[in-house]
C-alpha positions as CSV (number, residue, x, y, z in Angstrom):
1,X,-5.4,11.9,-24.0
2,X,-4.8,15.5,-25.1
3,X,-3.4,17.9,-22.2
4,X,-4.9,20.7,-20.7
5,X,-2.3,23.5,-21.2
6,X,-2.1,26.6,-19.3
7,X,-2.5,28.4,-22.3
8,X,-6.9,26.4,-22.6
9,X,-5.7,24.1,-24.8
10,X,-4.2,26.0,-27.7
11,X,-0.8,24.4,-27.5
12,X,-0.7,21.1,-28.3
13,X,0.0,18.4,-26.2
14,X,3.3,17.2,-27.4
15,X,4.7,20.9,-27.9
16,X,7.2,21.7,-25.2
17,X,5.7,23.8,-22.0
18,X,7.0,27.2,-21.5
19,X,9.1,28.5,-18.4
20,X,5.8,30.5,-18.3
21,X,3.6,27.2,-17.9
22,X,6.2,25.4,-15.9
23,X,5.6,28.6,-13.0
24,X,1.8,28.1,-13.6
25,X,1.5,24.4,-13.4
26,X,3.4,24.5,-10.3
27,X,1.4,27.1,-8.5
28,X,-1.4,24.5,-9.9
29,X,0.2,21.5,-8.4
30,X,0.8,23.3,-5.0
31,X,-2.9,25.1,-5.2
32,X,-4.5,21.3,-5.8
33,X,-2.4,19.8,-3.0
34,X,-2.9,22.4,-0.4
35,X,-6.2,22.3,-1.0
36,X,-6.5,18.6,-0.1
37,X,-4.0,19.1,3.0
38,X,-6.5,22.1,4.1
39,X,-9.9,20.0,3.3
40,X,-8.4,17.1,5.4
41,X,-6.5,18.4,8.0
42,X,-8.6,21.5,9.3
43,X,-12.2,20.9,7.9
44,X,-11.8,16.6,8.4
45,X,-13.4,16.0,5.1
46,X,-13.1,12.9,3.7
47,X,-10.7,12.2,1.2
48,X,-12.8,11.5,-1.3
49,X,-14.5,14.8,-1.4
50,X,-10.7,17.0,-0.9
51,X,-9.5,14.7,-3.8
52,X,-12.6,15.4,-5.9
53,X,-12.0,19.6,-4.9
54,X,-8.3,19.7,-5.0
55,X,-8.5,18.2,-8.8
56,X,-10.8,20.9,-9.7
57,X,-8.8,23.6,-8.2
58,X,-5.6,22.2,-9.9
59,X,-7.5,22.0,-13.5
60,X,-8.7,26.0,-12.6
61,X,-5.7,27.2,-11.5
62,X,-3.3,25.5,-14.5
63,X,-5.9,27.3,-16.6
64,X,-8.3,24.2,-18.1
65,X,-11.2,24.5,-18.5
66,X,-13.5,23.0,-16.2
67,X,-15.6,20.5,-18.4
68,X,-12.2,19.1,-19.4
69,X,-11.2,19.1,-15.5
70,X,-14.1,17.1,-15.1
71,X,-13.4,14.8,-17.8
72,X,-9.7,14.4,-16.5
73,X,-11.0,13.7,-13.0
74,X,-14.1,11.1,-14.3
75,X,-11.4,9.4,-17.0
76,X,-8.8,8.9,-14.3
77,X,-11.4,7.7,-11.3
78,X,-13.0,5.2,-13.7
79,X,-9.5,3.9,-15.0
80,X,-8.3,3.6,-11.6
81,X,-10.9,1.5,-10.1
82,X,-11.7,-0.8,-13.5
83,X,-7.5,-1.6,-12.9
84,X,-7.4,-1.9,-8.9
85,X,-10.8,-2.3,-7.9
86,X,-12.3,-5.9,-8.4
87,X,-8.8,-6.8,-6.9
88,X,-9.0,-4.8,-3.5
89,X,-12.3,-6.5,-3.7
90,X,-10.7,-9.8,-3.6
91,X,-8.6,-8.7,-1.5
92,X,-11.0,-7.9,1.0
93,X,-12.7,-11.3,0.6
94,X,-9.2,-13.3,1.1
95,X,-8.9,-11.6,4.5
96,X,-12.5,-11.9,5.6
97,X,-12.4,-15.4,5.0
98,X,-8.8,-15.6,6.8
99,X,-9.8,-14.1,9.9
100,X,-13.6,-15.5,10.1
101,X,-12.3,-19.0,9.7
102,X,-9.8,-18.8,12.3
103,X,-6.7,-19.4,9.4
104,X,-5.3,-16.3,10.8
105,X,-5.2,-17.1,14.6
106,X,-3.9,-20.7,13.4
107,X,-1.1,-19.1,12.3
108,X,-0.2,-16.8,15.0
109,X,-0.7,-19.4,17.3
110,X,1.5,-22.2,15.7
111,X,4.2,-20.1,15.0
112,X,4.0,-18.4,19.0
113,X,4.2,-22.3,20.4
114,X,7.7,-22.7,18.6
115,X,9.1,-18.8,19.3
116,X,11.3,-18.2,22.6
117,X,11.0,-15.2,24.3
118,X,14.1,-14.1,22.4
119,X,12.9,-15.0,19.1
120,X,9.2,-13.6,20.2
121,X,9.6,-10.4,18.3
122,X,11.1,-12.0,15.2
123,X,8.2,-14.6,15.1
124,X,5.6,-11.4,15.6
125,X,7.0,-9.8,12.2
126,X,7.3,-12.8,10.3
127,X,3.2,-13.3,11.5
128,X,2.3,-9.6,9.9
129,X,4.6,-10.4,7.0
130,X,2.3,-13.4,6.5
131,X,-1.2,-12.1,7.3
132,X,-0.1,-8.5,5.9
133,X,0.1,-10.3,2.5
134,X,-3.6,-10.3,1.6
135,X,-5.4,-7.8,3.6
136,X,-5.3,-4.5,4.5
137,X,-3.1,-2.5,7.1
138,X,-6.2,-1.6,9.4
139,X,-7.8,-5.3,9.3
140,X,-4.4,-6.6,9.8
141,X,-4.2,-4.4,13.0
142,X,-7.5,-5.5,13.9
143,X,-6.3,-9.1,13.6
144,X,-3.0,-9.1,15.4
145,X,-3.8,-6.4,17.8
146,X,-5.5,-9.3,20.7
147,X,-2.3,-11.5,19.8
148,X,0.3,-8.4,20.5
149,X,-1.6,-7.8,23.9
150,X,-1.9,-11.4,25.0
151,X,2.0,-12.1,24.4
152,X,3.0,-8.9,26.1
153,X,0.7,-9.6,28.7
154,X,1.4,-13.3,29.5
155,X,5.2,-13.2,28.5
156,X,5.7,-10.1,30.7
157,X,6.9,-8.2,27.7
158,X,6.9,-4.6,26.9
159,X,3.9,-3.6,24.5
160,X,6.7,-2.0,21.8
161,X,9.2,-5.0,22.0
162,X,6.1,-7.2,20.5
163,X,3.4,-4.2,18.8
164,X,6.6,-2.1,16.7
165,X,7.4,-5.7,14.6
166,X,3.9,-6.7,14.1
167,X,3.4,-3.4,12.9
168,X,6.2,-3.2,11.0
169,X,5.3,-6.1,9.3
170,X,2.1,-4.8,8.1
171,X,3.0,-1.4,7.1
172,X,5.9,-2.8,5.1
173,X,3.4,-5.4,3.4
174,X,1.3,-2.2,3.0
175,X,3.3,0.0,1.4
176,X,5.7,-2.2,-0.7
177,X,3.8,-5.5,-1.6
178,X,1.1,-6.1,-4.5
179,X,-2.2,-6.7,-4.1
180,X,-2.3,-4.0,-1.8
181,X,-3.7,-1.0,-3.3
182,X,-0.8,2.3,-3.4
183,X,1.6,-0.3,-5.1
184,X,-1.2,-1.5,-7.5
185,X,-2.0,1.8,-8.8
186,X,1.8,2.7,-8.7
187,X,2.5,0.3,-10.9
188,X,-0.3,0.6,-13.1
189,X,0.4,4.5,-13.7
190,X,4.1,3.6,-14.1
191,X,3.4,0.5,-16.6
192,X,5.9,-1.3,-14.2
193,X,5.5,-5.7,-14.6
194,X,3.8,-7.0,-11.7
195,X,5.5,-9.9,-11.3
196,X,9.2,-8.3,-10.9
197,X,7.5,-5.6,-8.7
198,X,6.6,-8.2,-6.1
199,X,9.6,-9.9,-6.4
200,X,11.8,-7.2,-6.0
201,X,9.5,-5.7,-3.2
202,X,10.1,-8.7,-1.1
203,X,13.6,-8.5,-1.4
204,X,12.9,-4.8,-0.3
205,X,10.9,-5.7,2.4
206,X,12.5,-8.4,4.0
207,X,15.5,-5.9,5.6
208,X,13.4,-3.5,5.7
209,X,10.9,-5.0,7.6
210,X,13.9,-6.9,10.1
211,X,15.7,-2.9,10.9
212,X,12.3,-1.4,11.4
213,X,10.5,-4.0,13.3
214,X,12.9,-6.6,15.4
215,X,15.7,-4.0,15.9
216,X,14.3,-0.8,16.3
217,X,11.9,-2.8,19.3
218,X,14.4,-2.6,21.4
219,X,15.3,0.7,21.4
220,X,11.4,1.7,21.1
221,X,10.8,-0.3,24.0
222,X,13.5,2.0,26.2
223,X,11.7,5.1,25.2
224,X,8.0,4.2,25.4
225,X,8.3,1.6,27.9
226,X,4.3,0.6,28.3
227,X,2.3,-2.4,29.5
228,X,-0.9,-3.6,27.2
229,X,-4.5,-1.3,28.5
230,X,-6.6,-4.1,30.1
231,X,-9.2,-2.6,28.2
232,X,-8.4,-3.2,25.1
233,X,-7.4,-6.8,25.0
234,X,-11.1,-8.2,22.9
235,X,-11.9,-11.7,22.0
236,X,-10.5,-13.5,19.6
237,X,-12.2,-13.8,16.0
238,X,-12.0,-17.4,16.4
239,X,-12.7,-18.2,20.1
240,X,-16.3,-19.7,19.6
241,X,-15.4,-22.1,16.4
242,X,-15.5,-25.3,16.8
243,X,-12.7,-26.4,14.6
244,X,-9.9,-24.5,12.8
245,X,-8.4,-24.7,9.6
246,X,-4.5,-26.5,9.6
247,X,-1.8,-24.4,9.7
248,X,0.0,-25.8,6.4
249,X,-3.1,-25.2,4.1
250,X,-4.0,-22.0,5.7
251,X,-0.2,-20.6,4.9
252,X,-0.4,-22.2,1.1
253,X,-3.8,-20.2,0.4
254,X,-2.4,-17.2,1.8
255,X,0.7,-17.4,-1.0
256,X,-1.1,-19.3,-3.3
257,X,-1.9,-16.0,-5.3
258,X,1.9,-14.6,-4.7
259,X,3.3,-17.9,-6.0
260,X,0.9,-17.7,-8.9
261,X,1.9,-14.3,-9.9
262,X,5.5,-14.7,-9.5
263,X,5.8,-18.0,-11.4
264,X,4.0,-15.6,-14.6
265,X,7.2,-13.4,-13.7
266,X,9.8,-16.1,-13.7
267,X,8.2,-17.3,-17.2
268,X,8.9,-14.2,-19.0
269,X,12.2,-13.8,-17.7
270,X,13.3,-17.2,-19.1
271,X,11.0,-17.7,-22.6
272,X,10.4,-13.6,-23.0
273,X,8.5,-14.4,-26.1
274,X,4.9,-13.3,-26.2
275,X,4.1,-16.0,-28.6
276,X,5.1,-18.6,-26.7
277,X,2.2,-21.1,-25.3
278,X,4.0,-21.6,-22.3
279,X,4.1,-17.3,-21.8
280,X,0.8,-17.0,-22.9
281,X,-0.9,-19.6,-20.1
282,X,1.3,-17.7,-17.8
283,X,0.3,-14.1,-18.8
284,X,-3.2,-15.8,-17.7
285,X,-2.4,-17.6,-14.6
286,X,-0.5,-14.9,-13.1
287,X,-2.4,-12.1,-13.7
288,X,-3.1,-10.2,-10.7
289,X,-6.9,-10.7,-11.1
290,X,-7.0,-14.7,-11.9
291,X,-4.6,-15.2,-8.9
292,X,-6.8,-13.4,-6.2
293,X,-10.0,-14.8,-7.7
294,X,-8.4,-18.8,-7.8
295,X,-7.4,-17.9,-4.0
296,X,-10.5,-16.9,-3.2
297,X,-12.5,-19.8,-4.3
298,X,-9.8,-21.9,-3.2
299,X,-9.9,-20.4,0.2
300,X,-14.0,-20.9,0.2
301,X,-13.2,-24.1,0.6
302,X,-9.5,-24.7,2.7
303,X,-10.4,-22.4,4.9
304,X,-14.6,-21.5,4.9
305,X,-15.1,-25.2,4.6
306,X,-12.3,-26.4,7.1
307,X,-13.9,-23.9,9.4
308,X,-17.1,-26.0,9.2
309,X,-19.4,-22.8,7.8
310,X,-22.1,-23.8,5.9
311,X,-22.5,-22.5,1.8
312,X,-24.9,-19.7,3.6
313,X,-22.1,-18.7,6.0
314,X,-19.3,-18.5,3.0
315,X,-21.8,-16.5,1.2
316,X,-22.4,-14.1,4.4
317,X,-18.5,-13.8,5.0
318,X,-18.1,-13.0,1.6
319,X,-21.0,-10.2,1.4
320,X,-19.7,-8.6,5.1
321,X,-15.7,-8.4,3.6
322,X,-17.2,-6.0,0.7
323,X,-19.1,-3.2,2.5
324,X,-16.2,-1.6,4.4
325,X,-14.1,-1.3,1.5
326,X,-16.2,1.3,0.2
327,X,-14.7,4.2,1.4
328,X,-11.2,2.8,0.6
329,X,-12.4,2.3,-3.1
330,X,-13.3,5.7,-3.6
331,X,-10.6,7.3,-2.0
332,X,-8.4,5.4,-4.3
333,X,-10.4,6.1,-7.6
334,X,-11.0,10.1,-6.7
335,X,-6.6,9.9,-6.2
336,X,-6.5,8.0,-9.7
337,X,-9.4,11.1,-11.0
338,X,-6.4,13.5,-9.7
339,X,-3.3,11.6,-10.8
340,X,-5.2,12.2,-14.2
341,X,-5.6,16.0,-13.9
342,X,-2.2,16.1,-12.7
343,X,-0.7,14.1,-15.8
344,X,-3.4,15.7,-18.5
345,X,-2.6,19.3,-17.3
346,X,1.4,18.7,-18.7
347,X,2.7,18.5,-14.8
348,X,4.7,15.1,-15.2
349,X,6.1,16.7,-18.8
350,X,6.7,19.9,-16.6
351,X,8.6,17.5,-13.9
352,X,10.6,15.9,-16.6
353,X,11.3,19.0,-18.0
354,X,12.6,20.9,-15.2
355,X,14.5,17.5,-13.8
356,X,16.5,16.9,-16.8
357,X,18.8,19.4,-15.4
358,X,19.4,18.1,-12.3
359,X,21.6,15.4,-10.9
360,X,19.3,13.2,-9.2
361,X,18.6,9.8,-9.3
362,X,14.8,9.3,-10.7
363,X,14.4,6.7,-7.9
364,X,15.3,8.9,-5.1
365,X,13.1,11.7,-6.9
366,X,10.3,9.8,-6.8
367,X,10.9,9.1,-3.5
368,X,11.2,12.8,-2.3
369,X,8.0,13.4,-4.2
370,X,5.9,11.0,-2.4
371,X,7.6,11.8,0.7
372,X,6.8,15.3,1.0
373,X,2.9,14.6,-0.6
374,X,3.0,11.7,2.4
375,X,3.8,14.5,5.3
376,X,0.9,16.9,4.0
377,X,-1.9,14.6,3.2
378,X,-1.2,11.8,5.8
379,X,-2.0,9.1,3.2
380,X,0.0,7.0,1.9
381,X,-2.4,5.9,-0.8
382,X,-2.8,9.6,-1.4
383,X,0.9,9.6,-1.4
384,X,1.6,7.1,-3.4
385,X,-1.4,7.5,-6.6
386,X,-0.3,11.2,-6.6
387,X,3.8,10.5,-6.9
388,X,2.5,7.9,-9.6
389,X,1.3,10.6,-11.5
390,X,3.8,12.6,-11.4
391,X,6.5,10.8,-12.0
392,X,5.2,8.6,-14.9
393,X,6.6,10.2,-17.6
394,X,10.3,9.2,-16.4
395,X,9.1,5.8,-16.6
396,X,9.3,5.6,-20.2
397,X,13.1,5.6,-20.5
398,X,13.5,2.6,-17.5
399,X,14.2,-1.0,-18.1
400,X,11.6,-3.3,-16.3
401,X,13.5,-3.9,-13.3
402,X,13.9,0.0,-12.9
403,X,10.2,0.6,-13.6
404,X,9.9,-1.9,-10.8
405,X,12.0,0.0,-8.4
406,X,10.3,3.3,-9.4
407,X,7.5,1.4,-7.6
408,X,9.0,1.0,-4.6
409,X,10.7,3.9,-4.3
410,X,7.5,5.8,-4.6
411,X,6.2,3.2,-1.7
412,X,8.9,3.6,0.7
413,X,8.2,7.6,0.4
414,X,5.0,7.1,0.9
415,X,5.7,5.7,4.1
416,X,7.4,8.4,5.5
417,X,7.1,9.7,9.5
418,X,3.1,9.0,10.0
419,X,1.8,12.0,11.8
420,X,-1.4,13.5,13.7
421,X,-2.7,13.8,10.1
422,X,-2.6,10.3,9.2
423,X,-5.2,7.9,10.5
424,X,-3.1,5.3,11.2
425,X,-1.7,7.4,13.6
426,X,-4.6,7.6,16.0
427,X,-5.5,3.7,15.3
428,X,-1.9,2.7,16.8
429,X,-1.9,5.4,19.4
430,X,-5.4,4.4,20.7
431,X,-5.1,0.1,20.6
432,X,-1.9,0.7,22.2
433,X,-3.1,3.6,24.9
434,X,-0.2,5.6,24.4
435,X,0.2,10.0,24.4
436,X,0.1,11.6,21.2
437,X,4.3,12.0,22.3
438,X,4.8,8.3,23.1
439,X,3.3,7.8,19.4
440,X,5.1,9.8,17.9
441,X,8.8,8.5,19.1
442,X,7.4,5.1,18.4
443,X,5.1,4.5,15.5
444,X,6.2,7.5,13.6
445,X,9.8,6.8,14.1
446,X,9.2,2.9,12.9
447,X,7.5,4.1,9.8
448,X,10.9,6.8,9.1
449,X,12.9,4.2,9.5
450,X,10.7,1.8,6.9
451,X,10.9,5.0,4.0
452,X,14.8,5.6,4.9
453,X,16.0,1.4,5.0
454,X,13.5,1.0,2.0
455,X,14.6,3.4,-0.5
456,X,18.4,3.3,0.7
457,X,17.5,-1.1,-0.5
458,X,16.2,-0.2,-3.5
459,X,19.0,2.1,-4.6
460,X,21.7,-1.0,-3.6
461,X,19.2,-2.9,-6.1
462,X,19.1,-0.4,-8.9
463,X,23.5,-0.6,-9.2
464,X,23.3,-4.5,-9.3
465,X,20.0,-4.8,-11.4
């Protein structure tokens, strides 16, 4: 696609930018995301709508003219959702049909009846890790929120020693792990493989997830010592089924899609020849959009089924798991429309440009990117599509493995200390009851220490891979 220069298109895209255009594009890039921060912050518009007006104002203010601002914006929206869309959609059907059926309170409850009260906050993170997989951060809160309440309460147990690894859990699933969607778009903008990105990512997350979640706890629950608000302890999802899915098939459906995808990665590692019948089944098999949609229909039946709900009941669960993803769709194609205006105005040329200089790693720039983008917006999908953009172009130069990392550096920014700007923030702060203060030497702290442990991982990774 051709750029939109700062000089309205008369230099050609491939022709290096000025010092000139470097100063204008960067003005641009601060106009556009100061824009969104202002539109968000003070007026509470919706993301969708600051994304759509912080493109334009980049596009203006680089110079482009506005029916190719437009274009850039429309190009990048509609390529964003035709890649991520019809999977956060599956997504979104995999954890409907998880928590309707009771699968995910099968879980949580098998694996409480075998944890100690030692081992309780352990088993709590390895219970996000597992229900974080296929669903999103706020319907996983929504899901383990009564558990976290109930075992604090009944175990006697401050609310932080059990709520900072469940959450930990999620948020690292969140930020790190594919399907969900900031790692999805990452690695689509990047051209990273799927596969090795989930791999890797759960090598990431698994010590990320054990310093931020288990450990930390302990500490959290000396500052913000707290007991669970009677008031918000609600019924359980499940409480009025009259029979459950097993635990064993409700944990393979749950994986079924990860297996799926990394088997495709462990295929191209060994054979790594497109020709190959063996390669080419597994380019089909594991492809992000056969796995989901196999689990899914799978699931209709190891869990709808199991559950007892009729074909009319499936069919209901399956319609009610699509209409609150709405908003999260178009938030994520209107950051894809601006990833594009950021990438067709020359600013990831200009940021590989200006970095060649320096004597950075591209990993940990990457990461500072989507941190600071992470503390202005309060998103990290915001976060994490915009970085993307930005920092495609040093993509090109990485080995697979690296592109993978580039993922998950950007991720692990993206994460960075969660503040009064970030919904999130007022989810966690309100289940749990605490002050705006309490929150923020808890929750904010936990999801510091998840962007610090996670990038400081993936640069051990990057020397040994």
């Amino acid at each position: 696609m051709t750029h939109l220069s700062v000089e309205m298109l008369a230099a050609d895209a491939t022709e290096p930018i000025t010092s000139a255009g470097h100063a204008q594009l960067g003005i641009a890039v601060l106009a556009g995301i100061a824009v969104i921060v202002l539109l968000i912050t003070k007026f509470k518009l919706h993301a969708f709508l600051s994304l759509i007006i912080g493109s334009l104002v980049l596009g203006a203010v680089a110079g482009a003219p506005l029916d190719k601002a437009i274009t850039s914006f429309s190009t990048g929206l509609g390529t964003t959702v035709a890649g991520t869309g019809v999977l956060i959609a599956l997504g979104a059907i995999l954890g409907k049909l998880l928590a309707d059926s009771g699968g995910a309170d099968r879980i949580v409850d098998t694996i409480l009846a075998k944890a100690s009260r030692r081992t309780m906050p352990w088993a709590m993170v390895l219970i996000a890790g597992i229900v974080g997989l296929p669903i999103f951060f706020e319907v996983g809160i929504v899901l383990l929120i009564p558990v976290v309440l109930l075992v604090a309460k009944r175990g006697n147990f401050s609310l932080m020693r059990i709520g900072i690894p469940a959450l930990a859990g999620l948020s690292v699933m969140h930020g790190l792990i594919p399907p969900h969607p900031g790692p999805l778009v990452a690695i689509d903008a990047v051209g990273a493989n799927l596969g090795v990105t989930l791999a890797l990512g759960v090598v990431v997350a698994i010590p990320t997830a054990i310093v931020a979640g288990p450990l930390f706890s302990r500490y959290a629950a000396r500052w913000v010592d707290i007991r669970p608000p009677e008031q918000m302890v609600p019924e359980r999802a499940s409480d009025d089924l009259a029979k459950r899915p097993g635990f064993g098939i409700t944990v393979a459906t749950v994986l079924l899609p990860v297996v799926m995808m990394l088997a495709k990665a462990l295929v191209d590692v060994v054979i790594d020849d497109p020709a190959a019948g063996a390669q080419r089944v597994f380019d089909v098999v594991g492809s992000p959009l056969i796995a989901l949609l196999t689990a899914v229909v799978v699931a209709m039946f190891t869990l709808g089924r199991a559950a007892g709900f009729t074909r009319g009941r499936i069919a209901a669960t399956v319609e009610k798991s699509l209409a609150p993803i709405a908003g999260v769709l178009l938030i994520v194609g209107a950051g894809g429309g601006f990833k594009q205006t950021l990438v067709d105005a020359g600013v990831g040329q200009m940021i590989l440009d200006v970095s060649k200089g320096w004597h950075l790693s591209t990993l940990l720039l990457a990461w500072l990117i989507a941190v600071t983008i992470r503390l202005a917006t309060g998103s990290a999908t915001v976060a994490t599509i915009s970085a993307a953009g930005l920092v495609a172009p040093l993509a090109a130069d990485l080995s697979t493995t690296h592109g993978a990392l580039l993922v998950l550096a950007i991720g692990c920014g993206s994460l960075f200390f969660s503040h009064v700007n970030d919904a999130g923030f007022w989810l966690v702060k309100e289940y749990f009851g605490m002050s705006v203060g309490q929150t923020l030497k808890t929750w904010s702290v936990m999801e510091t220490l998840i962007s610090v442990v996670g990038i400081i991982c993936v640069l051990l990774l990057s020397l040994v891979v």
